[in-house]
C-alpha positions in Angstrom: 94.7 92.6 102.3 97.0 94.9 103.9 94.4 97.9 103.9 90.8 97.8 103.8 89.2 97.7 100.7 87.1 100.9 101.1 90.3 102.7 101.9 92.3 101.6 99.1 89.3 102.3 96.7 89.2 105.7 97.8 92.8 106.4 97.4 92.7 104.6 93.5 89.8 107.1 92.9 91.8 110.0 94.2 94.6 109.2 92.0 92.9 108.5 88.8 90.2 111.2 89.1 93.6 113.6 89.4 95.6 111.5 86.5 92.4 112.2 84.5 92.4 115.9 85.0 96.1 115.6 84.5 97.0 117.4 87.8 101.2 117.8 87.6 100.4 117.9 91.8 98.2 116.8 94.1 97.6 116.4 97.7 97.3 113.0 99.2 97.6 113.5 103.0 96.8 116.7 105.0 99.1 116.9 108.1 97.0 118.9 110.8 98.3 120.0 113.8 96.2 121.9 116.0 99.1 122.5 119.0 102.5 122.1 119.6 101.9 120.7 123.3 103.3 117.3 124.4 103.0 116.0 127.4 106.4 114.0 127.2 109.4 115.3 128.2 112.0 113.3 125.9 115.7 113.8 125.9 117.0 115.2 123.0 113.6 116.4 121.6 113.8 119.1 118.8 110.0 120.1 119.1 110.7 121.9 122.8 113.7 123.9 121.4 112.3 124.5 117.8 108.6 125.6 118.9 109.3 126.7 122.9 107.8 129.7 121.3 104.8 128.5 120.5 103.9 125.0 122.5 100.8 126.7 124.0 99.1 128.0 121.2 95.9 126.1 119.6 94.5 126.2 116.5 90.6 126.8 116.4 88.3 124.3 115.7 86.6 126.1 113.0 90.0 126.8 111.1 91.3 123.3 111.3 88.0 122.3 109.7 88.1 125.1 107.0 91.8 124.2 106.1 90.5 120.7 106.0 87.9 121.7 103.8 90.1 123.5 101.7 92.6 121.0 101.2 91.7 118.3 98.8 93.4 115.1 100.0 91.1 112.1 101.0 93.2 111.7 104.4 93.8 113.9 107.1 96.9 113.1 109.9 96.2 115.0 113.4 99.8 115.4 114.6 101.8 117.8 116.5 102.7 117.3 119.9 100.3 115.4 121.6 96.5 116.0 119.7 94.6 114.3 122.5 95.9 117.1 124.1 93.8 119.2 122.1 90.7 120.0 123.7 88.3 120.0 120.8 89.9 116.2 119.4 86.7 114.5 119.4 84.6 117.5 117.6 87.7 117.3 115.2 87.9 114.1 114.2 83.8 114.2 113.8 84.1 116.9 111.3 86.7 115.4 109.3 84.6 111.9 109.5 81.5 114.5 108.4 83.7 115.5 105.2 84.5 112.2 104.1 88.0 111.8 105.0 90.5 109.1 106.5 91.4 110.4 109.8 94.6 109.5 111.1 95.7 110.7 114.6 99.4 110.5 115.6 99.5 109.8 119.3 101.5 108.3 121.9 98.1 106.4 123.4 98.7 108.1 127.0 95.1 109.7 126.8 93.5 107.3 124.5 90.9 105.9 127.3 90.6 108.9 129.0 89.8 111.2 125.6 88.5 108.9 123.2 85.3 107.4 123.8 86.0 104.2 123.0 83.1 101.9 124.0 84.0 98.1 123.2 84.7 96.0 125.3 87.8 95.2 124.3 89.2 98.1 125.7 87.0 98.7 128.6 89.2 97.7 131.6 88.0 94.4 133.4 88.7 92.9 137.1 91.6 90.4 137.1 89.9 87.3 138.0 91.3 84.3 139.9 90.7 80.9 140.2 
């Protein structure tokens, strides 16, 4: 199965409970970014130019969360520049997780062990042994 079963059941129900209701349109994925900050410096990127403006400004907690709330899609994608950037990420993601949603969060994994608490041990970083 390409997606876990709870996931995909989620998504059917979103769709038919819409289809039902006969919705013409309907959200299925709200794209969140809470900052415009990256901490790559790519050639050729369009997000320094287009938002050079605006690449420290945050979005607060509670307003992601009340958009979130608002918005009726079953998953949410934390995007932007760089969210684990975002100081607040881990508060995030807990309130989306509280309001029932898929969470999603588009990152280039450069912070993933130092933001994310990721506790098992297949990620926790072991001595090299040698024999």
């Amino acid at each position: 199965m390409r997606f876990p079963f709870a996931l995909s059941a989620k998504i059917a129900g979103h769709i038919i409970r819409h289809k039902l209701r006969k919705t013409p349109k309907f959200a299925m994925v709200l794209q969140l970014e809470p900052l415009h900050t990256c901490n790559l410096t790519c050639a050729g990127c369009g997000r320094i130019r287009e938002y050079s403006t605006s690449l420290k400004d945050m979005v607060p907690l509670e307003k992601c969360l009340a958009v979130a709330d608002e918005c009726d899609a079953p998953m949410v994608s934390v995007c932007g520049g760089e969210p684990l950037i975002y100081p607040q990420i881990e508060e995030l993601v807990d309130g989306l997780l509280k309001q029932n949603r898929i969470v999603y969060v588009c990152t280039n994994g450069v912070f993933m062990r130092k933001k994310m608490k990721i506790t098992s041990p297949r990620f926790t970083r072991r001595p090299l042994s040698r024999s």
